[in-house]
N, C-alpha and C positions, 0 to 999 in steps of 0.2 A: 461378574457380568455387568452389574449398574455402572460398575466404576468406568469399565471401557463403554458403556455405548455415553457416557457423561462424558469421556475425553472425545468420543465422536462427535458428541454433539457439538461440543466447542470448538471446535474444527471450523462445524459448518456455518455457527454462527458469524465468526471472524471470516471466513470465505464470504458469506453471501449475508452482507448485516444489512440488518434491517434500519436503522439512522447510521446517516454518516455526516461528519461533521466537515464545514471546507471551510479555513485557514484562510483567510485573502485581507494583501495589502491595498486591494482596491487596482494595482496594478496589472495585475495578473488574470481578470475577469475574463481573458477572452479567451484564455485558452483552458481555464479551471473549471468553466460552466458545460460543457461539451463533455469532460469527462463527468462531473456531477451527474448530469441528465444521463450518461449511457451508463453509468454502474449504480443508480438508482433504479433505473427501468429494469436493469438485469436483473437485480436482485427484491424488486420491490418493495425498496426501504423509503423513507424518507429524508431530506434532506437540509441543514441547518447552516448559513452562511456564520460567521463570527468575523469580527472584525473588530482589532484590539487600537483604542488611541493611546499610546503609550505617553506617562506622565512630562509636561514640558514639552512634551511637542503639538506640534499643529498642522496641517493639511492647507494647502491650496487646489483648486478643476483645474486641471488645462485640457486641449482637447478633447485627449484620450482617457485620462484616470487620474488620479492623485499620486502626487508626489511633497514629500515630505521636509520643510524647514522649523528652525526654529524661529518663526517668528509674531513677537508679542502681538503686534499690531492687529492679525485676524482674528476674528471673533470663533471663542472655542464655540458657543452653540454655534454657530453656520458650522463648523467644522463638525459638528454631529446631524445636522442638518442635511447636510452635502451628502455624508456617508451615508445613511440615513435613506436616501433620493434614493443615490443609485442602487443599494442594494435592494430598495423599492422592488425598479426596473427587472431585479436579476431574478426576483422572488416570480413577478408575473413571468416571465421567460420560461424560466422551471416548468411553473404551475401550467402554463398553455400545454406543456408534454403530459400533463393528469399525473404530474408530481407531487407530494405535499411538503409545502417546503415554507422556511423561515428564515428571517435574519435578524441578528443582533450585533447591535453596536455597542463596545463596553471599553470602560478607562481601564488603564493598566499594564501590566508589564505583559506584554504580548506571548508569549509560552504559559504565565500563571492563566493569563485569560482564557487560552486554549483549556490546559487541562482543568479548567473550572466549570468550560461548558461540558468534554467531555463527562465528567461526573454529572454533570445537570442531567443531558439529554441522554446519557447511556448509551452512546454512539459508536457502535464497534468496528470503524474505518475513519479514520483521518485522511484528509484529501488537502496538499499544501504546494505551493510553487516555488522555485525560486531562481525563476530566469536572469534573474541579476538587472531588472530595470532600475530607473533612478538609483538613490544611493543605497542601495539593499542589494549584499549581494552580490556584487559586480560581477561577473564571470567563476562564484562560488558559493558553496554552501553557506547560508548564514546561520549567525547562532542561532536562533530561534529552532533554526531545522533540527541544528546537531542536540540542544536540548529536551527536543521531543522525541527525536528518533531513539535517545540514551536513555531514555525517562519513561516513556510511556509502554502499556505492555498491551497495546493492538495495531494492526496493520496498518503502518502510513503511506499514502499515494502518492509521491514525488516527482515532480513535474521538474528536473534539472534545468541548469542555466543551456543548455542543448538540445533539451528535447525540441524537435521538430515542429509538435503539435498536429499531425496529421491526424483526419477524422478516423483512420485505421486504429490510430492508436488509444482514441473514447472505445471502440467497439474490438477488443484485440482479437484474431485470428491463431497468431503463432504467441508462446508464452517459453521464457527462457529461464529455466532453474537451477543456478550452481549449486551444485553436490560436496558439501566436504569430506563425508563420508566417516565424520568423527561427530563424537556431540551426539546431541539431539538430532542427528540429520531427519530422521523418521519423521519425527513430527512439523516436521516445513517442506519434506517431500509430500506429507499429505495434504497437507494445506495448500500446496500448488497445485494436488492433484486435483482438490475442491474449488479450487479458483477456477482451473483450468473446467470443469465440468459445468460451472456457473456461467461462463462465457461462451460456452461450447466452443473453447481455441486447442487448437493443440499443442502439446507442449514436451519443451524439450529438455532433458535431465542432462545437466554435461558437470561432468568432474575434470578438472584440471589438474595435472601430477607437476611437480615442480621439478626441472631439470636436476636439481640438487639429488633429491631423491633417487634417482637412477643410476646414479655415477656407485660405483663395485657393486651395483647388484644384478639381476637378470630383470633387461627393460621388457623383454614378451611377457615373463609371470606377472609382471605389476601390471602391465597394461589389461592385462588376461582375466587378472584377479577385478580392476577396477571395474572391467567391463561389465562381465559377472553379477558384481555389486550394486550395479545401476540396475540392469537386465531385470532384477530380483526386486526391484524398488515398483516397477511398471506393474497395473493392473493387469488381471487378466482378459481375453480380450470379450467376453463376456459381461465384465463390467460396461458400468454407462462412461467413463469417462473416455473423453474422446484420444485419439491417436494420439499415444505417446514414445517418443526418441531417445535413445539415449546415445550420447557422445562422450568419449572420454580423449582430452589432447595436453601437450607438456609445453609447460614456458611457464610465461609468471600469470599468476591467477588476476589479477587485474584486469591485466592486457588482451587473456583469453576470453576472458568473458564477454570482453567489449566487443574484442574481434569475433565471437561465434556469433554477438549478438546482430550485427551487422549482415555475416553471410546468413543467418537465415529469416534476416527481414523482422526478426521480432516485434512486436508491440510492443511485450513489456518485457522486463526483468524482476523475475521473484524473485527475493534476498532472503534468506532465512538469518535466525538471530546465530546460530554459529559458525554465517559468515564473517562473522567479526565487526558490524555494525553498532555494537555496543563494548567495541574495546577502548579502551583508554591508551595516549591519543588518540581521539577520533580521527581527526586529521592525519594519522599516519599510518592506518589501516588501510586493507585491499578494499573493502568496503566504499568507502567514502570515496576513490578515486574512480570507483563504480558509479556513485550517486550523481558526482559531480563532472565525470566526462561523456554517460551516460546520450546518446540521440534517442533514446524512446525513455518511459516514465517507468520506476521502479517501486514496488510493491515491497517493502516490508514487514518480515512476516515475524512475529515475537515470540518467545517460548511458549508456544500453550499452556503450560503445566502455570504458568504465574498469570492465568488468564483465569478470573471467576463469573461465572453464570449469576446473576441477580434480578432483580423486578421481575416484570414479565416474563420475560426468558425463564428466567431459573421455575417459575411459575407450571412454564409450560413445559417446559425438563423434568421435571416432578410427575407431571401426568402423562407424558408420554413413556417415562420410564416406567411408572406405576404399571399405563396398561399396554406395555409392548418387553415386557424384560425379557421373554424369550425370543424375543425377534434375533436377528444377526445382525451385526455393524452395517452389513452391508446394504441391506432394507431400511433400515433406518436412514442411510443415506441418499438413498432411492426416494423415497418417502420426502425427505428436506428440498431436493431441486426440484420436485416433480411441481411440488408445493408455487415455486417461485418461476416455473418454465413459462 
């Protein structure tokens, strides 16, 4: 019993954390602050900007944001200086919403510096961009993305070179979750189903069959069977989580996904880890061509099971498992949103 409502807990942690950490090259501020502020507020966490100056290079302002050369000539403090300012700016912005919120400006190789703060701050959501402005990126995922998305084991909020940035999409209504239906799938179908109950959005479960698959077998049983298997993934309607869909369609899983995500307006897209997000090539994964052709922001969601409860958290996991072990998974998770509503 401790052991499943401790896998519940972690669920809800990573669903609804309490510090999230935001990734910004300083370029990306205007569309990265907007989702900070609405998944901070949802979830009542706090919020920690980072901002890595990686070695040998240097920053110059221009209008809008910084962009990056190598040149000796400016002076690195103004270039921490500068960063520095503006993150100033972006701290009061936050803070005016009754956020509590931080920024740090640190040297370094920009992925180490990320996972240096995550360990500092114990922040169990990463929030990163990477629209491809200046020379970061161009119309693709950068390293930095593919090395944290392969590396780290909590949910990262990716803001693709496509996303839209529509205020819909800080505040999501409709929530899009492909099904492999192999794997771990359980545990990132519940984890979208706590995302989804965190947002109060609705959400929708689609599995994709590959036209390969169908060819000498019977396409009504498989479809029949998939449906089934979705159908059986959905709460009941008794639980709090809001209206949930499920869809099952054939073609290639990439393409599907992009295309369902389209017709039904999603905000976002929930990735779970055995979508393939963590295969090697990354770049040659369905995954990845999800991330990167992507018009709304997609959520990454990590094995639970390599997710551990510590500080606080684990603190409070302790006493609430102590004095609720006979409670139900499902009052427990009652008990977690009601908390954060």
């Amino acid at each position: 019993m401790q052991t499943m409502i401790e896998d519940q807990f972690q669920k809800c942690v990573l669903a609804a954390p309490d510090h999230i950490l935001v990734a910004t090259d300083l370029t990306d501020l205007e569309y990265l602050v907007p989702h900070a502020i609405a998944q901070a507020r949802a979830c009542g966490a706090q919020v920690t900007f980072i901002h890595a100056i990686s070695p040998g290079r240097v920053a110059r302002a221009d209008s809008k944001a910084f962009s990056y050369r190598a040149v000796s000539s400016i002076d690195p403090a103004k270039v921490v200086r500068d960063a520095r300012l503006t993150l100033l700016g972006v701290e009061r912005q936050v803070e005016a919403d009754g956020i509590t919120c931080e920024m740090r400006v640190r040297h370094g190789n920009a992925s180490e510096v990320i996972r240096r703060e995550l360990s500092h701050t114990g922040a169990t959501r990463l929030i990163v961009g990477t629209h491809g402005r200046g020379e970061f990126g161009h119309l693709t995922l950068g390293p930095v993305t593919h090395q944290l998305l392969t590396s780290i084991d909590i949910p990262v909020f990716v803001a693709g070179p496509h996303t839209h940035g529509t205020s819909g999409q800080a505040t999501p209504r409709r929530l899009l979750h492909p099904v492999s239906l192999m794997g771990d799938y359980q545990d990132s179908v519940q984890l979208a189903l706590n995302v989804a109950q965190t947002c109060r959005a609705e959400l929708t479960l689609l599995h994709v069959i590959h036209p390969d698959i169908l060819d000498g077998m019977n396409p009504e049983r498989i479809l029949e069977w998939a449906g089934n298997a979705l159908r059986a993934l959905a709460p009941s309607p008794d639980d709090l989580v809001p209206r949930v869909n499920t869809l099952v369609t054939c073609g290639e899983v990439a393409e599907e996904i992009l295309k369902t995500a389209k017709q039904i307006h999603a905000d976002w897209i929930v990735l779970g880890a055995e979508g393939g997000y963590r295969a090697w090539p990354f770049h040659e994964c369905g995954a990845y061509r999800v991330l990167a052709a992507s018009a709304c922001p997609v959520l990454t969601c990590p094995n639970v099971q390599h997710y551990e409860i510590d500080g606080p958290e684990k603190r409070h996991f302790a006493s609430v498992t102590e004095l609720h072990q006979q409670d139900s998974i499902a009052d427990q998770r009652s008990r977690r949103f009601a908390r954060i509503s």
